[in-house]
N, C-alpha and C positions, 0 to 999 in steps of 0.2 A: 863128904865135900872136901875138897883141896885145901890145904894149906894155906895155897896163892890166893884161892880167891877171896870174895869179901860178899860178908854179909848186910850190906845197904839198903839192899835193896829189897828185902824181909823186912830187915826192921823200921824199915817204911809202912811194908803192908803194915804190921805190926799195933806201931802207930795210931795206922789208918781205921784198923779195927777198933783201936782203945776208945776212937773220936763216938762210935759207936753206942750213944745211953738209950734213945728215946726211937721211938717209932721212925719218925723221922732224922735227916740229920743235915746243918745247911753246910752253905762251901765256909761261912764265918765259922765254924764250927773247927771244919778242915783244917783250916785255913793257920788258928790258933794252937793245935794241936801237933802241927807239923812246925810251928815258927814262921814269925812273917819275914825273919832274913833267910828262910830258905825257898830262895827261887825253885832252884833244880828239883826238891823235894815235890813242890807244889806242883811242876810242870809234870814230873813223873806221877803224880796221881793221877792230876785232870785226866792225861791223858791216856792211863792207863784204864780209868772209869770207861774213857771212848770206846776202849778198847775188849772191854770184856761185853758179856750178855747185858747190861747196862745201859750199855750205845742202844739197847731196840727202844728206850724210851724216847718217845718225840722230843726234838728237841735239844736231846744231850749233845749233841755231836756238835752242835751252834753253840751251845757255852761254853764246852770248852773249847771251841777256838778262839770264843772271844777273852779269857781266860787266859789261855796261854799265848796270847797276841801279847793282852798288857804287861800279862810276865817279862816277856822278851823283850819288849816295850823298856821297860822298868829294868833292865839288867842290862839292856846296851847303852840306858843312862846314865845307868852308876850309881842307883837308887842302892841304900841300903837294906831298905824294909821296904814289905810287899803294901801296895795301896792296892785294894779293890771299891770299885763303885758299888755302894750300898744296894742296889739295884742286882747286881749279880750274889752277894753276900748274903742276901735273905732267902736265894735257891734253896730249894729244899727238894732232898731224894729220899728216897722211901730207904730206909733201915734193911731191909730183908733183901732186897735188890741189890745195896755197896755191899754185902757182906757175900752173898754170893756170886759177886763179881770177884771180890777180894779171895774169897776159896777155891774161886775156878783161877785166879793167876798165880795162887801161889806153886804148883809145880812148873809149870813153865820159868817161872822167877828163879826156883829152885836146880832148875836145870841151868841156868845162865848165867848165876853168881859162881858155879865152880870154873865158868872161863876168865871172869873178870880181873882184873890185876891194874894197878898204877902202871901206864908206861906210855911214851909217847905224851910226855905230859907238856909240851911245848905247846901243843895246839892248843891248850885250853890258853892260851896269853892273847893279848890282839897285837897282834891283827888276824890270824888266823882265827879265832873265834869269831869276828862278827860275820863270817860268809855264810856257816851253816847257820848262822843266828837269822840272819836274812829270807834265806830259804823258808827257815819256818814257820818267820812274821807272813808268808807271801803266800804258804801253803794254806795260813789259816784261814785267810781269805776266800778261800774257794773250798774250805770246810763247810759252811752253812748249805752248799749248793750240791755237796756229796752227801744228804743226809738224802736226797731221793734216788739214788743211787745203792742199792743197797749194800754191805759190809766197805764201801770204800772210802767212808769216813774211818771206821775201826783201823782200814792200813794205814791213813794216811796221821790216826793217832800213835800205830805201832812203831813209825818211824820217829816221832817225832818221843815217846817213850825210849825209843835206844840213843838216842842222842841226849837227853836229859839220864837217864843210865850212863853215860860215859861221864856227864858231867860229875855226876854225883860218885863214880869211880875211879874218875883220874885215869881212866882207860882210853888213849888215845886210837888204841885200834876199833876198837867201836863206837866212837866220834868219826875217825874216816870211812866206816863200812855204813853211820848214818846220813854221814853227808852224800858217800856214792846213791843211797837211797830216794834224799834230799834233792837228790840232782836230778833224779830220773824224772821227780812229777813233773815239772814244767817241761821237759819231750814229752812225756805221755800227751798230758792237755794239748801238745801243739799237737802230737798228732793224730788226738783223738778227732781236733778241729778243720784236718784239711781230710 
Protein backbone atom coordinates (compact mmCIF):
# COMPACT_ATOMS: atom_id res chain seq x y z
CA UNK A 1 0.00 0.00 0.00
CA UNK A 2 1.30 3.53 -0.62
CA UNK A 3 2.68 5.69 1.59
CA UNK A 4 0.14 8.51 0.52
CA UNK A 5 -2.63 6.76 1.24
CA UNK A 6 -4.79 6.18 4.38
CA UNK A 7 -5.91 3.59 6.06
CA UNK A 8 -9.72 4.88 7.40
CA UNK A 9 -11.33 3.17 5.77
CA UNK A 10 -10.18 -0.52 7.10
CA UNK A 11 -10.23 0.51 10.23
CA UNK A 12 -13.71 1.15 9.96
CA UNK A 13 -14.34 -2.18 8.64
CA UNK A 14 -12.25 -3.13 11.57
CA UNK A 15 -14.42 -1.56 14.01
CA UNK A 16 -17.32 -2.67 12.36
CA UNK A 17 -16.25 -6.16 12.87
CA UNK A 18 -15.17 -5.69 16.76
CA UNK A 19 -19.22 -4.46 17.07
CA UNK A 20 -19.65 -8.16 16.15
CA UNK A 21 -20.29 -10.49 19.89
CA UNK A 22 -23.59 -12.16 19.54
CA UNK A 23 -25.67 -13.79 16.80
CA UNK A 24 -27.29 -10.85 16.07
CA UNK A 25 -26.08 -7.36 15.96
CA UNK A 26 -28.32 -3.95 16.21
CA UNK A 27 -27.49 -0.40 14.43
CA UNK A 28 -27.44 0.90 18.63
CA UNK A 29 -24.71 -1.54 18.63
CA UNK A 30 -23.00 0.13 15.48
CA UNK A 31 -23.94 2.96 16.13
CA UNK A 32 -21.84 2.94 19.91
CA UNK A 33 -19.10 1.29 18.52
CA UNK A 34 -18.11 3.60 15.73
CA UNK A 35 -18.90 6.94 18.11
CA UNK A 36 -22.01 8.97 17.97
CA UNK A 37 -19.88 12.18 16.82
CA UNK A 38 -18.91 10.24 13.90
CA UNK A 39 -21.30 11.11 11.20
CA UNK A 40 -19.21 10.13 8.15
CA UNK A 41 -18.16 6.92 9.89
CA UNK A 42 -21.74 5.84 10.35
CA UNK A 43 -22.87 6.91 6.88
CA UNK A 44 -19.92 4.94 5.39
CA UNK A 45 -21.25 1.82 7.01
CA UNK A 46 -24.91 2.02 6.45
CA UNK A 47 -24.21 2.38 3.40
CA UNK A 48 -21.63 0.31 2.58
CA UNK A 49 -24.06 -2.58 4.40
CA UNK A 50 -26.43 -1.44 1.22
CA UNK A 51 -23.79 -2.14 -0.64
CA UNK A 52 -22.46 -5.48 -0.09
CA UNK A 53 -24.49 -9.25 -0.36
CA UNK A 54 -26.38 -7.82 2.68
CA UNK A 55 -28.64 -5.32 0.51
CA UNK A 56 -30.50 -9.12 -0.65
CA UNK A 57 -32.12 -8.74 2.85
CA UNK A 58 -35.67 -7.29 2.48
CA UNK A 59 -35.65 -4.36 3.58
CA UNK A 60 -32.03 -3.10 3.97
CA UNK A 61 -31.87 -0.83 1.43
CA UNK A 62 -35.19 1.30 3.18
CA UNK A 63 -33.04 1.67 6.41
CA UNK A 64 -30.47 2.73 5.47
CA UNK A 65 -31.84 5.49 3.53
CA UNK A 66 -33.72 6.38 6.28
CA UNK A 67 -30.60 6.22 8.22
CA UNK A 68 -28.36 8.14 6.25
CA UNK A 69 -31.23 10.89 5.50
CA UNK A 70 -31.17 11.60 9.36
CA UNK A 71 -27.41 11.59 9.35
CA UNK A 72 -27.26 14.26 6.79
CA UNK A 73 -30.14 15.61 8.40
CA UNK A 74 -28.15 15.96 11.56
CA UNK A 75 -24.78 17.30 9.92
CA UNK A 76 -26.33 20.06 7.86
CA UNK A 77 -27.68 21.15 11.36
CA UNK A 78 -24.63 21.30 13.07
CA UNK A 79 -25.67 18.40 15.57
CA UNK A 80 -22.61 17.30 17.36
CA UNK A 81 -23.72 13.66 18.16
CA UNK A 82 -25.69 11.23 16.15
CA UNK A 83 -29.60 11.00 17.48
CA UNK A 84 -31.39 7.92 16.11
CA UNK A 85 -35.08 6.99 16.70
CA UNK A 86 -35.18 4.22 19.04
CA UNK A 87 -37.41 2.65 16.32
CA UNK A 88 -34.37 2.24 13.85
CA UNK A 89 -31.76 1.47 16.83
CA UNK A 90 -33.37 -1.90 17.93
CA UNK A 91 -32.76 -3.19 13.99
CA UNK A 92 -31.18 -6.13 14.28
CA UNK A 93 -28.98 -8.06 11.40
CA UNK A 94 -27.96 -11.44 11.52
CA UNK A 95 -24.13 -11.60 12.61
CA UNK A 96 -23.05 -14.14 9.84
CA UNK A 97 -24.52 -11.79 7.01
CA UNK A 98 -22.48 -8.06 8.41
CA UNK A 99 -19.38 -10.24 8.62
CA UNK A 100 -19.61 -11.57 5.30
CA UNK A 101 -20.60 -8.38 3.78
CA UNK A 102 -17.59 -6.93 5.76
CA UNK A 103 -15.04 -9.79 3.98
CA UNK A 104 -16.52 -9.46 0.64
CA UNK A 105 -15.62 -5.29 0.95
CA UNK A 106 -12.62 -5.63 2.44
CA UNK A 107 -10.45 -6.03 -0.92
CA UNK A 108 -12.25 -3.62 -2.95
CA UNK A 109 -11.64 -1.12 0.37
CA UNK A 110 -8.15 -2.27 0.07
CA UNK A 111 -7.78 -1.55 -3.37
CA UNK A 112 -9.02 2.24 -2.82
CA UNK A 113 -7.29 3.28 0.32
CA UNK A 114 -3.93 3.12 -1.85
CA UNK A 115 -5.54 6.12 -3.95
CA UNK A 116 -6.87 8.24 -1.19
CA UNK A 117 -4.92 11.20 0.12
CA UNK A 118 -5.86 14.71 1.90
CA UNK A 119 -6.25 17.21 -0.95
CA UNK A 120 -8.80 19.54 -2.35
CA UNK A 121 -9.69 20.01 1.18
CA UNK A 122 -11.78 23.17 0.54
CA UNK A 123 -14.85 21.39 -0.56
CA UNK A 124 -15.38 19.99 2.58
CA UNK A 125 -16.17 23.81 4.26
CA UNK A 126 -19.79 25.24 3.26
CA UNK A 127 -20.82 26.11 1.22
CA UNK A 128 -19.58 23.78 -1.09
CA UNK A 129 -20.37 20.88 1.09
CA UNK A 130 -24.09 21.33 1.49
CA UNK A 131 -24.74 20.65 -2.56
CA UNK A 132 -23.48 17.07 -2.46
CA UNK A 133 -25.09 16.87 1.05
CA UNK A 134 -28.53 17.68 -0.72
CA UNK A 135 -28.19 15.29 -3.33
CA UNK A 136 -27.90 12.55 -0.96
CA UNK A 137 -30.77 13.73 1.35
CA UNK A 138 -32.79 13.59 -2.15
CA UNK A 139 -31.24 10.35 -3.45
CA UNK A 140 -32.61 8.68 -0.19
CA UNK A 141 -35.70 9.39 -0.97
CA UNK A 142 -36.16 7.29 -3.76
CA UNK A 143 -34.05 4.52 -2.02
CA UNK A 144 -37.09 2.76 -0.56
CA UNK A 145 -38.61 2.45 -4.14
CA UNK A 146 -35.19 0.97 -5.74
CA UNK A 147 -35.34 -1.85 -3.37
CA UNK A 148 -37.63 -3.52 -6.39
CA UNK A 149 -35.46 -2.83 -8.71
CA UNK A 150 -32.80 -5.02 -8.34
CA UNK A 151 -28.97 -4.12 -7.35
CA UNK A 152 -29.84 -0.24 -7.85
CA UNK A 153 -30.23 0.52 -4.36
CA UNK A 154 -26.47 -1.17 -3.95
CA UNK A 155 -25.27 1.81 -6.70
CA UNK A 156 -27.14 4.26 -5.36
CA UNK A 157 -25.50 3.06 -1.66
CA UNK A 158 -22.05 2.92 -3.56
CA UNK A 159 -22.15 6.41 -4.38
CA UNK A 160 -23.26 7.67 -1.50
CA UNK A 161 -20.24 5.38 0.37
CA UNK A 162 -17.53 7.46 -1.78
CA UNK A 163 -18.78 10.50 -0.74
CA UNK A 164 -18.77 9.79 2.97
CA UNK A 165 -15.06 8.04 1.97
CA UNK A 166 -13.95 11.45 1.02
CA UNK A 167 -15.43 12.80 4.00
CA UNK A 168 -13.78 10.59 6.22
CA UNK A 169 -10.27 11.26 3.88
CA UNK A 170 -10.23 14.79 3.33
CA UNK A 171 -10.01 13.57 -0.25
CA UNK A 172 -11.57 16.21 -2.29
CA UNK A 173 -11.19 14.48 -5.56
CA UNK A 174 -13.42 11.86 -4.68
CA UNK A 175 -16.02 14.24 -3.14
CA UNK A 176 -15.99 15.72 -6.73
CA UNK A 177 -16.02 12.38 -8.77
CA UNK A 178 -19.08 11.64 -6.01
CA UNK A 179 -20.87 14.42 -6.58
CA UNK A 180 -20.43 13.94 -10.58
CA UNK A 181 -21.93 10.54 -9.50
CA UNK A 182 -24.52 12.32 -7.20
CA UNK A 183 -25.58 14.38 -10.05
CA UNK A 184 -26.29 11.92 -12.56
CA UNK A 185 -29.41 10.15 -10.50
CA UNK A 186 -31.84 12.77 -10.87
CA UNK A 187 -31.13 12.78 -15.08
CA UNK A 188 -31.35 9.24 -14.91
CA UNK A 189 -34.83 9.30 -13.06
CA UNK A 190 -35.88 12.28 -15.42
CA UNK A 191 -35.09 10.28 -18.06
CA UNK A 192 -35.95 7.02 -17.14
CA UNK A 193 -39.56 9.01 -16.58
CA UNK A 194 -40.06 10.50 -20.16
Amino acid sequence: MSDSGTYALSEILDELESAVTDEEVTVDVVVDKLGRSSFASLMLVFSLISTSPASTLPGITTMVAILVFILVAQMMGGRESVWLPRLLTRRRMSSETLCRGIRWLRRPVRFVERFLKPRLTWLFHRPWLWLPMSLIMGLTLFMPFMELVPTSGSIASAVIALFAASLLTRDGLLALASFVLLSLVPVSIYLWQT
